[in-house]
C-alpha positions in Angstrom: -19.3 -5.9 -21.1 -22.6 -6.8 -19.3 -23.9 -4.6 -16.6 -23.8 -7.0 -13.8 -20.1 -8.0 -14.8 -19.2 -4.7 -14.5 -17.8 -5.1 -11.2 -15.4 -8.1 -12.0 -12.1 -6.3 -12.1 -12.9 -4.5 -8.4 -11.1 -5.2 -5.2 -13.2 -6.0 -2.1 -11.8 -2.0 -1.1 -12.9 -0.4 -4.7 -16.2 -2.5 -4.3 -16.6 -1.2 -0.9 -15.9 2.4 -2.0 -18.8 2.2 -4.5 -21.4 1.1 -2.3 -20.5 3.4 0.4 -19.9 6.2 -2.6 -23.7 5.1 -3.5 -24.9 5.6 -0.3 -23.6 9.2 0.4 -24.6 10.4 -3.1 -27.7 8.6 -3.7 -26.8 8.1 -7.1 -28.8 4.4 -8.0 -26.9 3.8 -10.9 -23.6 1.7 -9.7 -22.1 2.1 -13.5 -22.0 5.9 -12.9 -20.8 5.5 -9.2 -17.8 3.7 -11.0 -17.2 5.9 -13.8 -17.2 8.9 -11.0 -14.3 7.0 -9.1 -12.2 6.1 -11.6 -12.0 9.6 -12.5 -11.4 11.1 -9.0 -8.5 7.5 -8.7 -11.0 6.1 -6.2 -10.6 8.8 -4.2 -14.0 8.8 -2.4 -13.9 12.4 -0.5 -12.7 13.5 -3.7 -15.7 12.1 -5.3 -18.2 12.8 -2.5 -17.2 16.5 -3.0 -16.9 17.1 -6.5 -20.7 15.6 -7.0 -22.2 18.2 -4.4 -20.2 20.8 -6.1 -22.3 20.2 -9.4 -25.4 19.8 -6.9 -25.0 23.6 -5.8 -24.1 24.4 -9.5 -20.1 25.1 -8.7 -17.9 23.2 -11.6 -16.2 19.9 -11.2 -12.6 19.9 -10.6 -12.3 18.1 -14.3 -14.1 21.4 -15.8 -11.1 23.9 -15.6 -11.5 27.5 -16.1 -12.5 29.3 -19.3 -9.3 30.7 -20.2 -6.8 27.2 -19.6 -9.7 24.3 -20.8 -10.8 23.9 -24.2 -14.6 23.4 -24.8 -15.7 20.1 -26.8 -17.4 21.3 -30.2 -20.9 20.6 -30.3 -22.6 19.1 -33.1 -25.8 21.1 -34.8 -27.3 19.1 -37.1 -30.9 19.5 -37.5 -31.2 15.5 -38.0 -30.4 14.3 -34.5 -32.6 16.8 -32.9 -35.9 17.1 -31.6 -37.5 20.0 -31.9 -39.9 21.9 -30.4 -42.2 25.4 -30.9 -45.1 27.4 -29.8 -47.0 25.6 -33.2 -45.9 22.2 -32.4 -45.5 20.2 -29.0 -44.5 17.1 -30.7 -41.3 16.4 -32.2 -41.5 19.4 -34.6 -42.4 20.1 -37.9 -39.1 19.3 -39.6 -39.5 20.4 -42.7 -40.4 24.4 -41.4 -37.4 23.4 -39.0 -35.5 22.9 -42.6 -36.8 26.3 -44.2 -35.9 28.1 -41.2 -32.8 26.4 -40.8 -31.4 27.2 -44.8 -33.1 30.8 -44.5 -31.2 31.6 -40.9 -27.9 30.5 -42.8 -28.1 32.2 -45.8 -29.2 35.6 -43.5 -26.0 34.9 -41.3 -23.8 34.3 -44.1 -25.1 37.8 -46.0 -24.5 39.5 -42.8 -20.7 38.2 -42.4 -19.8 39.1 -45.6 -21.4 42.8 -45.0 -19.5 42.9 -41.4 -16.5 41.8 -42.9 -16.3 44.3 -46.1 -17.2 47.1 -43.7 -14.1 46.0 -41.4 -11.9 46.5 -44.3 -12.8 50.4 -44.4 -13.6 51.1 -41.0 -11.8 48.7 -38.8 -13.8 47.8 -35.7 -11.9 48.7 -32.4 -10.3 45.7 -30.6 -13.1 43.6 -28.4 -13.0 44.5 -24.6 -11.6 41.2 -22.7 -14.8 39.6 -20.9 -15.5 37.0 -18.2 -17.7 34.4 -19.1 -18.0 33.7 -15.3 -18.9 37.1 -14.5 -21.4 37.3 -17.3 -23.2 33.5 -16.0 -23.0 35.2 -12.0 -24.4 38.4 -13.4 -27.5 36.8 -14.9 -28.4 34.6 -11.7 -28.2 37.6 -9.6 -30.4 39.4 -12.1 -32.5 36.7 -12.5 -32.7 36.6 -8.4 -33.6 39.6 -8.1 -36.4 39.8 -10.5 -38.0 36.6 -10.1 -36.9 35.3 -6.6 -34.7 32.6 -5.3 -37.1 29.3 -6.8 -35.5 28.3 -9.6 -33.6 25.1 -10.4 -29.7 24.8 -9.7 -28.0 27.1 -11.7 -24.8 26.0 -13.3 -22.4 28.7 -11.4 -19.3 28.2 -14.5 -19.3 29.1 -17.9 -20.4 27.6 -20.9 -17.4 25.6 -21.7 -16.8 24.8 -18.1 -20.4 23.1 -18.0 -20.0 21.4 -21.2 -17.1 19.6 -20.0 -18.6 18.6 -17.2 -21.5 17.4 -19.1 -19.1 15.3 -20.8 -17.1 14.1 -18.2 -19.6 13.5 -16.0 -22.5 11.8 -18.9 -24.9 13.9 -18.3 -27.3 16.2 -20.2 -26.7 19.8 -20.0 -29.6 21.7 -20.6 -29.1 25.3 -21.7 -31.7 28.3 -21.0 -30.9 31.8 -23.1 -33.0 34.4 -22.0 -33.4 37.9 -23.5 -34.5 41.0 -21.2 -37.6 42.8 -21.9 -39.1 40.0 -23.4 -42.6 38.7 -22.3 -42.3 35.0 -23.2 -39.2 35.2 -21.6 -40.1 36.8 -18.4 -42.9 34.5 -18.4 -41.1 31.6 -18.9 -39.0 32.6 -15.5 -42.0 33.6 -13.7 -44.1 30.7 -13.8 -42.0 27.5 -15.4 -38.6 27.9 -13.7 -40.3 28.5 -10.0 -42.8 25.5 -10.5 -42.2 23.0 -8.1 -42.5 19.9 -10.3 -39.5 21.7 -12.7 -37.5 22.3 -9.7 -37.6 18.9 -8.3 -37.3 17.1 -12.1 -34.3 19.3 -13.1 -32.5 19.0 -10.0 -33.3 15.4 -9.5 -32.3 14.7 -12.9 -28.8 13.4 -14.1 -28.4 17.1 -15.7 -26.6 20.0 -15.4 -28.6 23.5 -16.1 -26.5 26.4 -17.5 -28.7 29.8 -18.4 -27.4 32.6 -19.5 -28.3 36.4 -21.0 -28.4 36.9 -24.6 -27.8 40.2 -24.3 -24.3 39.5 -22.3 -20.9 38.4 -24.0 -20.9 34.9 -22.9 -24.5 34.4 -23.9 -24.5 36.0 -27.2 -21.8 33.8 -27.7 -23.6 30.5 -27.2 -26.8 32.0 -29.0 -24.4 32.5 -32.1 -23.4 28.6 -31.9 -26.6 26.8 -31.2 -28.4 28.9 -34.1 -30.4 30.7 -31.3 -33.5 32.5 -33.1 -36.5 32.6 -30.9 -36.4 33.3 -27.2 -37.1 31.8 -24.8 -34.6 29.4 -26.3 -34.1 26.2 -24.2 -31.3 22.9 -26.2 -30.4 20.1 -24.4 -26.4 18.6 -25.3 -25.3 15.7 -24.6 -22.6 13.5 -25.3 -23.9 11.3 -28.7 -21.4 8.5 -30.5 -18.6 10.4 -29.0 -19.4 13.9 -29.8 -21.0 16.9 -28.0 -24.1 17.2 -30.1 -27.3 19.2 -29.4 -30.2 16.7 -29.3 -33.4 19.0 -28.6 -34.2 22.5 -28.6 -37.6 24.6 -27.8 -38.3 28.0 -28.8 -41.0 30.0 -27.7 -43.2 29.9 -24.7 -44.6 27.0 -22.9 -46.0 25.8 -19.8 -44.7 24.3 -16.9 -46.3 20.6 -17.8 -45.1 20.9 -21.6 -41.9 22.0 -20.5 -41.2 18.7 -18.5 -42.8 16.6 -20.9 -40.8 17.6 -23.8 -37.4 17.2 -21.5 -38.4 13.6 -20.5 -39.1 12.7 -24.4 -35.5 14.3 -25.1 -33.3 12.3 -22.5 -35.2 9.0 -22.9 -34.7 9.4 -26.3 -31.0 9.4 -25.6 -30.4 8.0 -22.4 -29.5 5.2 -24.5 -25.9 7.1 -25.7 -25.1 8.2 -22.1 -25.3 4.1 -20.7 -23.4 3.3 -23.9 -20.6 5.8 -23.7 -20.9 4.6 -19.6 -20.2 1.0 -20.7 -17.6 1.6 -22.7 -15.8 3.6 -20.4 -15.8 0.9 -17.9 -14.9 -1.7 -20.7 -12.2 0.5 -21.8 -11.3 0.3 -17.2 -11.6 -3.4 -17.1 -9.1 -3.6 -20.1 -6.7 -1.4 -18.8 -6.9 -2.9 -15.3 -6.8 -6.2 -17.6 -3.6 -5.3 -19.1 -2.1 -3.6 -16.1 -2.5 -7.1 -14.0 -0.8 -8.7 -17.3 2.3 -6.5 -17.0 2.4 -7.0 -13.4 2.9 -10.6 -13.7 5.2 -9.9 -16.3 6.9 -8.1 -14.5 6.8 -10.2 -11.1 7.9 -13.1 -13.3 10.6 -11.0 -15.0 11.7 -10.3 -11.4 11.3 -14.0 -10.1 13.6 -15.3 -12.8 16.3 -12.2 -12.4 16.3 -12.9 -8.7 16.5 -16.9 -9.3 19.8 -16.1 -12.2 21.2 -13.7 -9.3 20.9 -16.3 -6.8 22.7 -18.7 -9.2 25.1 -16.5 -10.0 26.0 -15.7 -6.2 26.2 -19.3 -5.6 28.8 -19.9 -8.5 31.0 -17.3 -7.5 30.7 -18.3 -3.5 31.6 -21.8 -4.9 34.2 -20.3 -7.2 35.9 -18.9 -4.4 35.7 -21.3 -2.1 37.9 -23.1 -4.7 40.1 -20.5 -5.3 40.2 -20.4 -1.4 41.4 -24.0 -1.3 43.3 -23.7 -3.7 45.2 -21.3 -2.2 45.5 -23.1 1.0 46.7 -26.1 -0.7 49.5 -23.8 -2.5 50.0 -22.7 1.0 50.6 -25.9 2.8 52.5 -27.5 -0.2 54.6 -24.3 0.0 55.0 -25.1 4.0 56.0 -28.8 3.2 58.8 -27.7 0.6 60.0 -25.6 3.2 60.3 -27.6 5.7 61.5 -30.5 3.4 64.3 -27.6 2.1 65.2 -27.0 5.8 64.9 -31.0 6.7 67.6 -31.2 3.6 69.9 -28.4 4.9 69.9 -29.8 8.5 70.3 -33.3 7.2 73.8 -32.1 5.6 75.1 -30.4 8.5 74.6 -33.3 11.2 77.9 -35.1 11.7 78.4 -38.8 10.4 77.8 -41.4 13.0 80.7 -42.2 14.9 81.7 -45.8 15.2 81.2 -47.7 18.1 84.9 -48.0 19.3 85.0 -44.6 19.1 85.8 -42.9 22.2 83.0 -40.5 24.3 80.7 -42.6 21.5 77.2 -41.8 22.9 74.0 -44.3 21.6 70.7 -42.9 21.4 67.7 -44.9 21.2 64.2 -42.2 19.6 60.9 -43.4 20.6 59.0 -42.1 18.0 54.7 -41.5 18.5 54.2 -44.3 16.7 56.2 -46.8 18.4 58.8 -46.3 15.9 62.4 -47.4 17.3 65.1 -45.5 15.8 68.8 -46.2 17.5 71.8 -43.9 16.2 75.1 -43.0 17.6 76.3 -39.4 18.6 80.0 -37.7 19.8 79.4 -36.5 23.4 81.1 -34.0 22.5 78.6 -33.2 19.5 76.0 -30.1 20.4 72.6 -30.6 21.6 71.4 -29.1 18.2 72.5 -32.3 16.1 70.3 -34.3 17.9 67.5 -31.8 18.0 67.9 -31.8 14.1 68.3 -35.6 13.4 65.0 -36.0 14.8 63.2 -33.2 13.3 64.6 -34.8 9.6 63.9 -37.7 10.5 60.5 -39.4 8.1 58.8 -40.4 11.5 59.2 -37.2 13.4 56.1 -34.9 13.8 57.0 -30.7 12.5 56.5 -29.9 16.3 57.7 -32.3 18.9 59.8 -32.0 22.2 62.5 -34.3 22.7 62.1 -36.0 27.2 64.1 -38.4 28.5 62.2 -41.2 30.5 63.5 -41.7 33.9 64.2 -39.1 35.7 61.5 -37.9 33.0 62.4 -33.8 32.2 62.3 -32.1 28.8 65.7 -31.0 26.6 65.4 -27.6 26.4 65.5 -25.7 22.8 67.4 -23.0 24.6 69.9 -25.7 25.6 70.9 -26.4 21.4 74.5 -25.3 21.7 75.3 -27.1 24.6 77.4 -30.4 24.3 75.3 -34.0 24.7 77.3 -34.6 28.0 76.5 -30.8 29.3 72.6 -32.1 28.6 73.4 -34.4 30.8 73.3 -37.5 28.2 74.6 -41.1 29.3 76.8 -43.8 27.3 73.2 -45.4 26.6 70.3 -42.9 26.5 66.1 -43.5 25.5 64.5 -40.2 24.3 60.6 -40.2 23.4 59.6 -37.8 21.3 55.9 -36.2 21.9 53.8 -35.0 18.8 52.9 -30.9 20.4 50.5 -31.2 17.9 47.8 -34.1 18.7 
């Protein structure tokens, strides 16, 4: 991914961050302003923070302590490094760098083999636990008090601490072993470490600077792994194709000018591997955020078409029971009309036959019916208010709730009046009744 794409995946807020992250670090490179925010989750405080921390020397929160982080192995291999020595300010000679190299190996492999035949008859006692910390602090204050406060930012963590900083942060981590009672060596920190022009290159660098004693635990320790020899011994690390690999080393004195000028041939030599390994971090970003925003939409659409088969499925089974609804009402009211046509049938049967007209205390009723509907039938006088009441109600025409009025005098025949005789209602020879629909 190109270097002015590199901000194509941002939100206006991220971009924001990184400008305003730029600003309070000072930090020109926007590709490393990234890479630092991604890390801390855009957290810019976070980020403000952790990059001061490394300013004053303290470890990043990423670099963990000695005893719960593991340390990325660093690659020595004489091929990928420039090297330096009191004979030679250039790259090196290689080939003295090869016999030196072979001869220091065979030396340290004779030696093991002696320690570890005379640890089969007199077992060494078990090593005292040490601090690597301790050991870093107790050489800066040393150092301090000897030489004085001008100095470059010391790295304030141990060595693994600083080399997985170094790697999590891309930078180089330039290393400094020093041995007491040494003269190059208490040259070297007498007049190249308080030089103004080493200060303000080493601090204003992208590097970290770890030093140490050789005579101490922690720095014999990292003497033993980058093939230490000669002291003052100065190796530059960084992270190359992946790995942790030392890329340049000087032995020997040298002066304050030399000293920079062999640093600035070392980085640009591989600053190349550091904006590599930066672009392929935020590659490695962009296609995550890439295939993030792809599950997203999955996801959204995943959503969109549960919510649209829920909403389908809610409207079936409101329509579903709306039928089931009607169809119980229909069972209802068909259950009402077979009722009512049961009762129209019982009532039907128990109303007396018409009398004949001859017949004496003969009573004819004419029902006005809501529709107009003329119904004329004959009644005993004698015959209860009820059969009448009942005639009409089983009657085709007649409405479920009706009252039964006469028209002049106009009043209403009581329900309550059902057992009473048509002549105690107060029925004539010749009677009209309407009947009113209650229900219209």
């Amino acid at each position: 991914m190109d270097q002015e794409d590199f901000t194509a995946d941002l939100c206006a807020e991220q971009i924001g961050k990184l400008f305003q992250f730029q600003d309070l670090t000072g930090i020109e490179s926007l590709p490393t302003c990234r890479d630092v925010l991604q890390r801390h989750h855009w957290d810019i405080e976070s980020a403000v923070q952790d990059q001061l921390n490394l300013r004053e020397g303290r470890p990043s929160v990423f670099a963990g302590t000695s005893e719960t982080s593991s340390a990325p192995t660093v690659l020595v291999d004489p091929t990928r490094q420039q090297i330096f020595n009191p004979e030679n300010s250039g790259t090196g000679n290689f080939l003295s760098f090869v016999l030196d190299y072979i001869l220091r190996t065979f030396y340290n492999t004779f030696v093991s083999v002696v320690r570890f035949t005379w640890s089969l008859v007199w077992p060494e006692p078990r090593p005292p636990i040490t601090d690597p910390v301790a050991d870093v602090g107790r050489f800066i204050q040393n150092y301090e008090s000897t030489y004085g406060n001008e100095h470059p930012v010391f790295y304030r963590g141990s060595y693994r601490q600083a080399l997985n900083d170094a790697k999590q942060e891309l930078r180089f981590l330039v290393i400094y072993l020093h041995q007491n009672d040494q003269s190059d060596c208490s040259n070297f920190c007498s007049t190249v470490l308080p030089n103004s022009n080493v200060i303000s290159f080493l601090n204003e660098s992208n590097i970290l600077f770890w030093a140490c004693e050789q005579d101490l635990n922690e720095g014999n320790r990292v003497a033993t792994a980058l093939q230490a020899n000669v002291y003052p011994y100065v190796a530059v690390v960084v992270l190359r194709e992946s790995r942790m690999t030392l890329v340049g080393r000087m032995e020997g004195p040298v002066s304050p000018e030399e000293f920079i000028r062999r640093l600035r041939s070392v980085f640009e030599a591989n600053e190349a591997y550091l904006i590599a390994a930066r672009a392929e971090r935020i590659e490695r970003s962009f296609n995550q955020s890439l295939r993030e925003q792809q599950d997203r939409a999955y996801l959204e659409s995943l959503r969109a078409d549960e919510e649209k088969e829920q909403i389908k499925r809610e409207k079936e089974n409101k329509e579903q029971e709306q039928r089931l609804q009607q169809v119980r009402l229909e069972e209802i009211e068909q259950a009402h009309k077979d009722e009512l046509k049961k009762q129209k049938e019982e009532m039907l049967a128990s109303i007396p036959p018409e009398p004949s007209l001859e017949e004496p205390g003969s009573l004819t009723i004419v029902f006005i019916m809501p529709g107009g509907v003329r119904i004329e039938r004959r009644f005993s006088e004698i015959s209860p208010l009820a059969d009448v009441l009942n005639f009409v109600f089983c009657h085709p025409s007649s409405p479920d709730v009706f009252e039964v009025a006469t028209n002049f005098p106009k009043r209403v025949l009581n329900v309550e009046d059902r057992n009473k005789t048509l002549k105690q209602a107060g029925l004539q020879k010749r009677e009209v009744l309407f009947i009113n629909d209650l229900d219209s």
